[in-house]
C-alpha positions in Angstrom: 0.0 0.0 0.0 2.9 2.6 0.8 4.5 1.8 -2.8 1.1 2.5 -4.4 0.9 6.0 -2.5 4.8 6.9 -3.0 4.0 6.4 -6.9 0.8 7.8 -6.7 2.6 10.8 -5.4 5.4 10.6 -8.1 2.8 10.8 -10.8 1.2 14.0 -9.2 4.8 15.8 -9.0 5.7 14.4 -12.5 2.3 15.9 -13.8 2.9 19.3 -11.9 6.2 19.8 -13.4 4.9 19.1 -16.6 2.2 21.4 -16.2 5.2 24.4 -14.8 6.8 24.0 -18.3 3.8 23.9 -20.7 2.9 27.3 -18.2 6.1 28.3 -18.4 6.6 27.5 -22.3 3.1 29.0 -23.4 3.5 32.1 -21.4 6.9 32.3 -23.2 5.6 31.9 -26.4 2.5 34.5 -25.8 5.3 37.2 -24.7 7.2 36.6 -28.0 4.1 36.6 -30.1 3.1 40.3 -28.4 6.5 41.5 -28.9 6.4 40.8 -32.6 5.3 43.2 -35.3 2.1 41.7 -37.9 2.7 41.8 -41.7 0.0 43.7 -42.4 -1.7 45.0 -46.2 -0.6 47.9 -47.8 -4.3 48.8 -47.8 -4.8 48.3 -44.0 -7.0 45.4 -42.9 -10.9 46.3 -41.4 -11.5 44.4 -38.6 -15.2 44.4 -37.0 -16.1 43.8 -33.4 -19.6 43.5 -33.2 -21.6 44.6 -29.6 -21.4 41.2 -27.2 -17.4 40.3 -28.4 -15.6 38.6 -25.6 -12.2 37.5 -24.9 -12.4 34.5 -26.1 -13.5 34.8 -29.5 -10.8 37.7 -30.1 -8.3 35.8 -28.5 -8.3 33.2 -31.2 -6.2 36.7 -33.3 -4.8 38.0 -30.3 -3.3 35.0 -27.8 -2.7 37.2 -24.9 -5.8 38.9 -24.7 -6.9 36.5 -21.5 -4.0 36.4 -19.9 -4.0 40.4 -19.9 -7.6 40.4 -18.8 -8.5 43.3 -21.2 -10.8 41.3 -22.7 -14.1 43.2 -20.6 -13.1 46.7 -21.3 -12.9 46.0 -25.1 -14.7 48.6 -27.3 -17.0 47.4 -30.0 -16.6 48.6 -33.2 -15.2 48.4 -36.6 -11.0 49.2 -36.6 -8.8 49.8 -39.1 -5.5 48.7 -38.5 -2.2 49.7 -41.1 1.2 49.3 -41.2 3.3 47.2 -39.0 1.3 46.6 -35.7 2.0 44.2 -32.6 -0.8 42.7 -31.0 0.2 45.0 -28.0 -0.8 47.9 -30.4 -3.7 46.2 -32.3 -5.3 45.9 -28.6 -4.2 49.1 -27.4 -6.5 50.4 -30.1 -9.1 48.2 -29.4 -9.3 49.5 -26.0 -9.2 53.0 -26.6 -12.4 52.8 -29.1 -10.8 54.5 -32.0 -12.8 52.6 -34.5 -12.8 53.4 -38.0 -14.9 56.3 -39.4 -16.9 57.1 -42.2 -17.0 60.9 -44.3 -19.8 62.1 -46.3 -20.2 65.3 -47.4 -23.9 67.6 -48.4 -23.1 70.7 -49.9 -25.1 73.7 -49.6 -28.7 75.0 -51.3 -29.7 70.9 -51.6 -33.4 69.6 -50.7 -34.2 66.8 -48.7 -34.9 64.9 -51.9 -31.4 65.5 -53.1 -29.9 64.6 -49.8 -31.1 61.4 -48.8 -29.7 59.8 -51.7 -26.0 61.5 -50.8 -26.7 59.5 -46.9 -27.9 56.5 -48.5 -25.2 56.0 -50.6 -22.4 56.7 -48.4 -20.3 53.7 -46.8 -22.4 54.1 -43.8 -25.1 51.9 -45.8 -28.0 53.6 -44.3 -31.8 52.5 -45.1 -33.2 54.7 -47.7 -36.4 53.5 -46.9 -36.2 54.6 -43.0 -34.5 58.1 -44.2 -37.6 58.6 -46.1 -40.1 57.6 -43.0 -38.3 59.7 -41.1 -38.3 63.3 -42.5 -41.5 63.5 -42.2 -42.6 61.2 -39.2 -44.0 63.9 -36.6 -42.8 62.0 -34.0 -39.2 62.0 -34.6 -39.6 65.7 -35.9 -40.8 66.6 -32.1 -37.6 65.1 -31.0 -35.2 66.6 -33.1 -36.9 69.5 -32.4 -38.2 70.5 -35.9 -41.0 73.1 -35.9 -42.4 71.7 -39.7 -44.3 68.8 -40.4 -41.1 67.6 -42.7 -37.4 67.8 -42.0 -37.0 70.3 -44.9 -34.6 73.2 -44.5 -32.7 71.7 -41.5 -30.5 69.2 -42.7 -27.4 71.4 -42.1 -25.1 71.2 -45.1 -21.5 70.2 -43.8 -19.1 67.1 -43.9 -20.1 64.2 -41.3 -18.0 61.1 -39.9 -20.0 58.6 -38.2 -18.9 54.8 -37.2 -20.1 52.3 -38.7 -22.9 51.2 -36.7 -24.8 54.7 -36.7 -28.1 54.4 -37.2 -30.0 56.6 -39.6 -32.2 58.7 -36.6 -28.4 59.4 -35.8 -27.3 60.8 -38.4 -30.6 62.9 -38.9 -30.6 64.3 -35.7 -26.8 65.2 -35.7 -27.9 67.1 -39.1 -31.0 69.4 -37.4 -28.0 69.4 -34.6 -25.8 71.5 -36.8 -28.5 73.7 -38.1 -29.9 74.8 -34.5 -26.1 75.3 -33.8 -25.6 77.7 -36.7 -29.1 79.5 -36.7 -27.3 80.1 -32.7 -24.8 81.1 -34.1 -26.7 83.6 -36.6 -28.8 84.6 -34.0 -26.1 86.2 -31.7 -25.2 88.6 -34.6 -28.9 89.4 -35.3 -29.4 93.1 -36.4 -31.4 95.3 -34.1 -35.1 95.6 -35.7 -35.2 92.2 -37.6 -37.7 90.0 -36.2 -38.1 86.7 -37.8 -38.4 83.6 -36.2 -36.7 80.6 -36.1 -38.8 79.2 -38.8 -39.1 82.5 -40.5 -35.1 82.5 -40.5 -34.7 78.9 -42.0 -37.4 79.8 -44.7 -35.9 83.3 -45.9 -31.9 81.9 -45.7 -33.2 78.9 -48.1 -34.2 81.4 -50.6 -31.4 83.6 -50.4 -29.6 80.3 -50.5 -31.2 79.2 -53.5 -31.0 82.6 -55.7 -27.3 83.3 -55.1 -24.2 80.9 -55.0 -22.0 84.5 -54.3 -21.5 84.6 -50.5 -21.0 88.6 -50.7 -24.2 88.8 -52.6 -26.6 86.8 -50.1 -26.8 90.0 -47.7 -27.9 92.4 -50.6 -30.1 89.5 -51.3 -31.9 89.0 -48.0 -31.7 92.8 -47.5 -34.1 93.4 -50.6 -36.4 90.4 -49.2 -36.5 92.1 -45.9 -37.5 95.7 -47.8 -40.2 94.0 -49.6 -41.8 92.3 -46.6 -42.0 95.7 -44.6 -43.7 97.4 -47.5 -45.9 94.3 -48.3 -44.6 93.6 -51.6 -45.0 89.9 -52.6 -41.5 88.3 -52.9 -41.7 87.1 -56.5 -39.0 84.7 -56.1 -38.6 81.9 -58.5 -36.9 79.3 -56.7 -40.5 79.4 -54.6 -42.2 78.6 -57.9 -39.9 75.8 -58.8 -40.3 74.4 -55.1 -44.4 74.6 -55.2 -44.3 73.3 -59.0 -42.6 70.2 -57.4 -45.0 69.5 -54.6 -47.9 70.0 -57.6 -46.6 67.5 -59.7 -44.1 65.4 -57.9 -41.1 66.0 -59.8 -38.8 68.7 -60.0 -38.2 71.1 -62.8 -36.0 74.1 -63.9 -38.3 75.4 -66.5 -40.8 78.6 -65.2 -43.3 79.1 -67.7 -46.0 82.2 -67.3 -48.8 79.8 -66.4 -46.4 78.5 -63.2 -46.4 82.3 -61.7 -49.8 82.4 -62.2 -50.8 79.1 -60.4 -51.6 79.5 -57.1 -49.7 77.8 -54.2 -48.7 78.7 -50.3 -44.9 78.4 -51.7 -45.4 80.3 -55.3 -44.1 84.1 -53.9 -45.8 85.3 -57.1 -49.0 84.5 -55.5 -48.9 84.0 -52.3 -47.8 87.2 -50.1 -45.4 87.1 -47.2 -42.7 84.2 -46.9 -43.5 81.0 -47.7 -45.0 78.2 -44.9 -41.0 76.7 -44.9 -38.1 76.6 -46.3 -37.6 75.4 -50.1 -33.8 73.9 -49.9 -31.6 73.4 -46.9 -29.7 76.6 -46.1 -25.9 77.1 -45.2 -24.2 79.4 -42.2 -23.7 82.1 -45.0 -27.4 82.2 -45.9 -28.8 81.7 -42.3 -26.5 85.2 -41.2 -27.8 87.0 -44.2 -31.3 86.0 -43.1 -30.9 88.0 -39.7 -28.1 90.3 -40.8 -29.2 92.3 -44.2 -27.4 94.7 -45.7 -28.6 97.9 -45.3 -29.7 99.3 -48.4 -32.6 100.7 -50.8 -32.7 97.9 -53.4 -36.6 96.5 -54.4 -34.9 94.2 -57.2 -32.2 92.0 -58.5 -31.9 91.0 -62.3 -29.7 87.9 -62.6 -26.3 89.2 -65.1 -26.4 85.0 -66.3 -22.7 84.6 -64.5 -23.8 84.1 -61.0 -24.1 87.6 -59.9 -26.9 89.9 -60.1 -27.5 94.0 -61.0 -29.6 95.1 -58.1 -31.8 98.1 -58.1 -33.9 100.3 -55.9 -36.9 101.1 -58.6 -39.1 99.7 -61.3 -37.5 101.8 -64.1 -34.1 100.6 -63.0 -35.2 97.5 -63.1 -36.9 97.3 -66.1 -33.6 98.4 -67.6 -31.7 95.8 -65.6 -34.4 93.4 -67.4 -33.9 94.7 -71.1 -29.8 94.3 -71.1 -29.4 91.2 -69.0 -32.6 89.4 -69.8 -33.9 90.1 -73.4 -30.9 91.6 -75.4 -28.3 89.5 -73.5 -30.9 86.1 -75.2 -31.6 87.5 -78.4 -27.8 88.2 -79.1 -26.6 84.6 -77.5 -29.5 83.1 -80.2 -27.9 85.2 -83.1 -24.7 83.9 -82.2 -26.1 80.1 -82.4 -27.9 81.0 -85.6 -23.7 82.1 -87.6 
């Protein structure tokens, strides 16, 4: 009985020291393995960690994950890792949550219509179904804190980066974000005497936004808008014609034709007096200042010179004269040049 114990006993010390130097060996081999730098593509490698990841499925890639315990204070995500990296640094990231980002960019003067498309399309893979539930869903409106039954006008024109796993209700309301910041922003430098509202302000900067792509022009612009409300003078602006033509028949169009100033609609200015009930594009900072901060001047009109600029003027026969040079003669002579 005493053998059997002594070589029970051997066995236990035999399988103990055995045990020491596959420890030992492993924990050797884990510490080179840290220590040495990844081969990795030129390109960068994209590695996702989706919400729920634990230790143990990473630690399949990265050995030494357990045995630093890191594995509960991992950050889900999608990473991009380049160059040469050591696991060390490949976790190091993982921890600090700098997953990789995504860049889209909506310039100014676009409408919802136009932008949608630019956030569906973008690597972020968003729903364009949802996006379009979602501009005009009242109750997400109310929580973004838009005063208009649709999300027109304050989807802030600017370059975004989001993760991966933003969802489109994020993105939206990080938008309106960035309007309310700017219209702040506007509103700090408001002149003494203009009164408009928030919604008043979004409306007016979208026209100004849509009739001029000249930032010095937009508070000459807004300046002859804000003359014409005080002296009740309808706004005759055709970018609100274009805007209500498009909510008549469901599709844009650049084409104005007599019987389009003539139709009547709350957003055709040729009919309609006053602003508009909302905005007709999405404005930028530029256009939102002009909106609160006009020029002070005498002007009534603005006759386009067909280069981006305009000739502004403070009466009809001014005007009319801007009309004749830059409107009739300037087409009559480009069609006489077609015609040789």
């Amino acid at each position: 009985m005493k053998k059997v114990l002594l070589a029970l006993l051997a066995l236990v010390v035999l399988a103990g020291v055995a045990a020491g130097g596959w420890f030992l060996q492993r924990e050797r081999r884990i510490t080179e393995f840290a220590g040495r730098a990844l081969a990795l593509p030129a390109s960068g490698i994209t590695l996702d960690v989706p919400d729920g990841t634990g230790p143990r499925t990473l630690s399949r890639l990265l050995a030494y994950i357990r045995r630093e315990r890191v594995g509960p204070r991992l950050k889900a995500g999608e990473y991009l890792f380049e160059g040469s990296l050591t696991p060390a640094q490949v976790v190091e990231k993982l921890l600090s949550g700098q997953v990789k980002l995504y860049r889209f960019t909506v310039p100014e003067g676009l409408r919802v219509e136009e932008i949608l498309p630019i956030l569906a399309g973008s690597a972020l893979k968003l729903d364009p179904k949802e996006l379009e539930r979602l501009v005009t869903d009242p109750a997400f409106l109310r929580e973004a804190g838009v005063p208009t039954p649709s999300i027109e006008g304050f989807l802030y024109p600017d370059t975004y980066t989001f993760n991966r796993n933003t969802t489109e209700k994020a993105v939206l309301r990080k938008m309106v974000e960035r309007a309310m910041e700017e219209y702040r922003a506007a509103d700090a430098q408001r002149k003494p005497g203009v009164k408009l509202g928030l919604m008043e302000t979004f409306t007016l900067a979208s026209i100004v936004e849509k009739e001029t792509g000249q930032s010095a022009e937009r508070p000459r612009i807004s300046c002859v808008f804000h003359n014409r409300l005080r002296l009740g003078m309808k706004l005759q602006t055709d970018p609100t014609v274009l805007y209500a033509k498009m909510l008549l028949s469901g599709e844009f169009s650049r084409n104005i034709t007599r019987k389009d100033l003539r139709t009547p609609h709350p957003y055709n200015t040729y009919t309609t007096q006053g602003l508009p009930p909302g905005p007709i594009a999405n404005p930028g900072a530029a256009a939102l200042q002009a909106a609160l901060d006009p020029l002070d001047c005498d002007d009534l009109f603005f006759v386009s010179r067909n280069d981006g600029t305009h000739i502004f003027c403070p009466t009809l026969d001014c005007h009319n004269a801007a009309v004749r040079k830059w409107q009739v003669e300037y087409f009559r002579k480009k069609r006489r040049r077609r015609r040789k």
